[in-house]
py3Dmol code that shows the C-alpha trace and the ligand (Angstrom):
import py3Dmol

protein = """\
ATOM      1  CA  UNK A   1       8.916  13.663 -10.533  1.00  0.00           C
ATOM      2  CA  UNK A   2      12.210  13.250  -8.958  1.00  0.00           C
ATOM      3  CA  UNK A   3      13.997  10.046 -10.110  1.00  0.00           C
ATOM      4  CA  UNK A   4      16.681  10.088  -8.101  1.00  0.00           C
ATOM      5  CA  UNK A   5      14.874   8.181  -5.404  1.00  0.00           C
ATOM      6  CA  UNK A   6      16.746   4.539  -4.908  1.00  0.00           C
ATOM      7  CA  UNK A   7      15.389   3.740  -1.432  1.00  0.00           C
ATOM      8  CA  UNK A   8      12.029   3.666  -2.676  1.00  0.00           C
ATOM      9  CA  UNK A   9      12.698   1.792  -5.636  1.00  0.00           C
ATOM     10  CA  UNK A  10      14.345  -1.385  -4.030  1.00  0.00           C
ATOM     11  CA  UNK A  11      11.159  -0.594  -1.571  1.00  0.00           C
ATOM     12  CA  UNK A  12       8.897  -1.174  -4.199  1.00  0.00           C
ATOM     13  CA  UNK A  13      10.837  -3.766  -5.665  1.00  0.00           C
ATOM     14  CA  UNK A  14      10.699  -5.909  -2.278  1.00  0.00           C
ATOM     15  CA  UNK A  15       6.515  -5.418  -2.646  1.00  0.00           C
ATOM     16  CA  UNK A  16       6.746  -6.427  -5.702  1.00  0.00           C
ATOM     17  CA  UNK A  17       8.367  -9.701  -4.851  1.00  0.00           C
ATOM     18  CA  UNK A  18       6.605  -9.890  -1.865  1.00  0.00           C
ATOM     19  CA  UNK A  19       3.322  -9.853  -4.207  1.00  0.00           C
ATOM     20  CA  UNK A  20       4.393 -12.487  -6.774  1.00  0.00           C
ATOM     21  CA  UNK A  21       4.590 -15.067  -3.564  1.00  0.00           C
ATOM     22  CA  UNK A  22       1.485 -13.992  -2.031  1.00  0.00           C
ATOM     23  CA  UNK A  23      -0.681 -13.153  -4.884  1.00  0.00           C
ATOM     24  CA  UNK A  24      -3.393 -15.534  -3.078  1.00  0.00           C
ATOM     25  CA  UNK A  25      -3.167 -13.456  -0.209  1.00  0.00           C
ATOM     26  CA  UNK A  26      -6.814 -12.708   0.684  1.00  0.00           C
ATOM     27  CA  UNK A  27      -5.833  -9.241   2.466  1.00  0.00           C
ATOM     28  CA  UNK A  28      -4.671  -8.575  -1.405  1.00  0.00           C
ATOM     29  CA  UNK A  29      -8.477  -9.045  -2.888  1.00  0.00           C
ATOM     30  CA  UNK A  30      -9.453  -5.999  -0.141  1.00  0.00           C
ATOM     31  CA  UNK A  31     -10.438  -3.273  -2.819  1.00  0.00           C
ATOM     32  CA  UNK A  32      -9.588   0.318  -2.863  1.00  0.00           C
ATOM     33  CA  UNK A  33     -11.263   3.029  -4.494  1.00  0.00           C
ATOM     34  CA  UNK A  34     -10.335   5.742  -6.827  1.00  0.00           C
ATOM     35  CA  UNK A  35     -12.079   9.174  -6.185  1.00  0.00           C
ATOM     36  CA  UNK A  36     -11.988  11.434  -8.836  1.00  0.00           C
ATOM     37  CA  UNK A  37     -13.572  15.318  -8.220  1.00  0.00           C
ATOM     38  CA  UNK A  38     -15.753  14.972 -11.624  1.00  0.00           C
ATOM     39  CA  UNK A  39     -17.749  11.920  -9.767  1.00  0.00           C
ATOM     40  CA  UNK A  40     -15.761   9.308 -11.430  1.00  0.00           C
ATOM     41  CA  UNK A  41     -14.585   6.384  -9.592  1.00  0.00           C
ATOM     42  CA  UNK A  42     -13.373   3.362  -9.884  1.00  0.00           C
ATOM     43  CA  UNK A  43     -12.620   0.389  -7.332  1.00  0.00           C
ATOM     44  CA  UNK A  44      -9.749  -1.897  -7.791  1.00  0.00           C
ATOM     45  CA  UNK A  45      -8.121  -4.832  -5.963  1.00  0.00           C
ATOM     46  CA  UNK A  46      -5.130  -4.306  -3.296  1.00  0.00           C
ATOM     47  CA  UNK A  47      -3.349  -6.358  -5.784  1.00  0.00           C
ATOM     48  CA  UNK A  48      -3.761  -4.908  -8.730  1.00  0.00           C
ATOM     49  CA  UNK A  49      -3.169  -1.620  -7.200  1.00  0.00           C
ATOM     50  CA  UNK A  50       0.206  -2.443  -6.041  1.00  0.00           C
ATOM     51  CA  UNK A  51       1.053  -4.785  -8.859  1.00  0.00           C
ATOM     52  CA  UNK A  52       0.306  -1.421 -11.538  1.00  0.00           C
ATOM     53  CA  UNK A  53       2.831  -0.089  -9.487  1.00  0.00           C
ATOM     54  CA  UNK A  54       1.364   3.244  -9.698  1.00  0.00           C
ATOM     55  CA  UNK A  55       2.518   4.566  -6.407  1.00  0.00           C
ATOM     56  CA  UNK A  56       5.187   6.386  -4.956  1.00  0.00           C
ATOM     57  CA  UNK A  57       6.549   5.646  -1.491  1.00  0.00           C
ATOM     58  CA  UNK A  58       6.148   9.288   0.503  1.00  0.00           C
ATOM     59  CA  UNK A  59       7.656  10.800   3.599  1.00  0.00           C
ATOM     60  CA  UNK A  60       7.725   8.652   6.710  1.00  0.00           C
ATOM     61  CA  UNK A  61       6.351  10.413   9.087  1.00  0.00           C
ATOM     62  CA  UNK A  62       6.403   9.830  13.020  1.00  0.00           C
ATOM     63  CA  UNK A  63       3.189   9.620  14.720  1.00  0.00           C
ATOM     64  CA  UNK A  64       1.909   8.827  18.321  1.00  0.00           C
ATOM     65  CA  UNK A  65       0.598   4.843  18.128  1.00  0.00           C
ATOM     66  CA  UNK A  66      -3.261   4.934  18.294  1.00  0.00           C
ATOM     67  CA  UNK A  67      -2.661   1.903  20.608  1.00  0.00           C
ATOM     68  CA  UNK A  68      -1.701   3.489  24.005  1.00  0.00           C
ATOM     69  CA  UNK A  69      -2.025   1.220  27.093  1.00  0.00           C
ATOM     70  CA  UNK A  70      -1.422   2.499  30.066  1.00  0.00           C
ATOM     71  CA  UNK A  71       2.223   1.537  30.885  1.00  0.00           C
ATOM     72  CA  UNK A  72       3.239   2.971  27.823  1.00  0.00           C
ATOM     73  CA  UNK A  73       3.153   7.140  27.411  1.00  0.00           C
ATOM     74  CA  UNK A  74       3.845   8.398  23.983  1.00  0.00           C
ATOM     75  CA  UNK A  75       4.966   5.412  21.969  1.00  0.00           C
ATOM     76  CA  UNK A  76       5.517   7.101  18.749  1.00  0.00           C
ATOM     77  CA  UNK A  77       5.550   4.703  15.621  1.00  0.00           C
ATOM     78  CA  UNK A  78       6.761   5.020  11.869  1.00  0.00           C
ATOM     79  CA  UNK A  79       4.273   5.803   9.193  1.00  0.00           C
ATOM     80  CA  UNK A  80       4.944   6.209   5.954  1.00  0.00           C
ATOM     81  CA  UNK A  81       2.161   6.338   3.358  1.00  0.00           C
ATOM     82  CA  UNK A  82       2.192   5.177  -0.162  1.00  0.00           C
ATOM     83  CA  UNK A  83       0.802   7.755  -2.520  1.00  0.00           C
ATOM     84  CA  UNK A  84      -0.929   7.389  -5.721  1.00  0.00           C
ATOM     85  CA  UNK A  85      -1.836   9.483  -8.490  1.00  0.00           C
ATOM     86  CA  UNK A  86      -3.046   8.333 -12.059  1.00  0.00           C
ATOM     87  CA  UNK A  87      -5.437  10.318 -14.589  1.00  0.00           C
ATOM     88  CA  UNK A  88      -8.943   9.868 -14.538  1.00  0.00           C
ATOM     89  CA  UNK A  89     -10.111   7.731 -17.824  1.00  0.00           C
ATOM     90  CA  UNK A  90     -13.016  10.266 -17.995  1.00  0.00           C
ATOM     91  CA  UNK A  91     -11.938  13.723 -17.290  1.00  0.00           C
ATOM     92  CA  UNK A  92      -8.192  13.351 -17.548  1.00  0.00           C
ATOM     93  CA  UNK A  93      -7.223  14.974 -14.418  1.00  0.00           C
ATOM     94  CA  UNK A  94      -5.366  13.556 -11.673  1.00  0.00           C
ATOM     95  CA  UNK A  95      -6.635  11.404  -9.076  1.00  0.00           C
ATOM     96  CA  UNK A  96      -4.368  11.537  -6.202  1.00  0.00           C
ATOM     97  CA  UNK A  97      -4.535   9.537  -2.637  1.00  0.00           C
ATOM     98  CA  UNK A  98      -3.050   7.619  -0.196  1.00  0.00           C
ATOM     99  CA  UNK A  99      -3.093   4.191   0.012  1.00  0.00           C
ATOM    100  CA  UNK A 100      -5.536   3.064   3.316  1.00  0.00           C
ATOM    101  CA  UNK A 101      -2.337   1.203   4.228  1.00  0.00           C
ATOM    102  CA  UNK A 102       0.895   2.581   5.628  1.00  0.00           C
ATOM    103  CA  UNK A 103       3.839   1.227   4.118  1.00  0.00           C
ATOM    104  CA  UNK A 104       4.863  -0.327   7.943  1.00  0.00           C
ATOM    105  CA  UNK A 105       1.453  -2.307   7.766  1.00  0.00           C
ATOM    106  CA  UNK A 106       1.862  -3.742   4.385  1.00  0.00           C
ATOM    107  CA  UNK A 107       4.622  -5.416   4.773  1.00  0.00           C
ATOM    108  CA  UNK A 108       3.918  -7.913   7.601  1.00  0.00           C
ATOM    109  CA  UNK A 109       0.639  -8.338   5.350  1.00  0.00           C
ATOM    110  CA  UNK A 110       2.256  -9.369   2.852  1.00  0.00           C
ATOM    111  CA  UNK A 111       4.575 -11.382   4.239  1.00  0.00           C
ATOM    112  CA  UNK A 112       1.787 -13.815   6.064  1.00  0.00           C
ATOM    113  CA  UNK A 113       1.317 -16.957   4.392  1.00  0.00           C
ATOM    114  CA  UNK A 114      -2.039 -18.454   2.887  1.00  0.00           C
ATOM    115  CA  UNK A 115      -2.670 -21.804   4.332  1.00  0.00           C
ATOM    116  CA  UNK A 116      -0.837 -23.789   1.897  1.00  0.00           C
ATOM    117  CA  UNK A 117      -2.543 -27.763   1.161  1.00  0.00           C
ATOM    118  CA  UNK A 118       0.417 -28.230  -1.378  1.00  0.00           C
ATOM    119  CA  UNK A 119       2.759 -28.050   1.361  1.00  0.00           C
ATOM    120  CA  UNK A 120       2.091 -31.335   3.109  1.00  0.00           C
ATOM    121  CA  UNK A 121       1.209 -33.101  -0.363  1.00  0.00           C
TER     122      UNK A 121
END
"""
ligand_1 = """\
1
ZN
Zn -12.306 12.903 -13.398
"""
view = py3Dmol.view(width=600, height=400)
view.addModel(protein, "pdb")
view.setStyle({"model": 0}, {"cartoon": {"style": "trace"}})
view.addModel(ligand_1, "xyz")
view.setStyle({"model": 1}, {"stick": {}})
view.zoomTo()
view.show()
């Protein structure tokens, strides 16, 4: 894999920051699951998904938004998927996927704040 890639790294860097603030984020305890073609799989947390860092930032792509009201024709809106690959723990292939999360989505998840009691103590 390609290394030279900086964009995505301070990108990941920046969820990785955004993680360590919010890692009592509920939206972060949403699980995703690992598919495997031999039958294995293997659900983990949002967090620990992102956290292991496993990913790689892909291609943003530009898409119509799914959310068309009638004033508006052909908003088109920025997606850009994360993609993950690791090897299964039982056959040793690669899993591969794409986060159920676009990159653009994430973020603004991230960046919402728990309820915080601790503040007003
Ligand atoms: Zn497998």
């Amino acid at each position: 894999m390609s290394k030279c890639m900086n964009g995505n790294e301070s990108m990941k860097e920046m969820i990785f920051s955004l993680l360590q603030k919010n890692r009592r984020n509920t939206f972060l305890k949403n699980m995703v699951e690992l598919k495997c073609k031999c039958g294995f799989s293997e659900k983990i947390t949002y967090y620990d998904f992102l956290s292991g860092g496993e990913f790689e930032i892909g291609q943003t792509i530009q898409t119509i938004s799914p959310f068309i009201s009638e004033s508006i024709y052909d908003e088109t809106i920025r997606v850009t998927p994360l993609n993950f690959s690791r090897n299964c723990p039982s056959c040793r292939e690669e899993i591969t996927g794409v986060f159920p999360i676009s990159l653009e989505n994430l973020i603004p998840m991230l960046q919402m704040q728990p309820p915080d009691p601790i503040m007003y103590g």
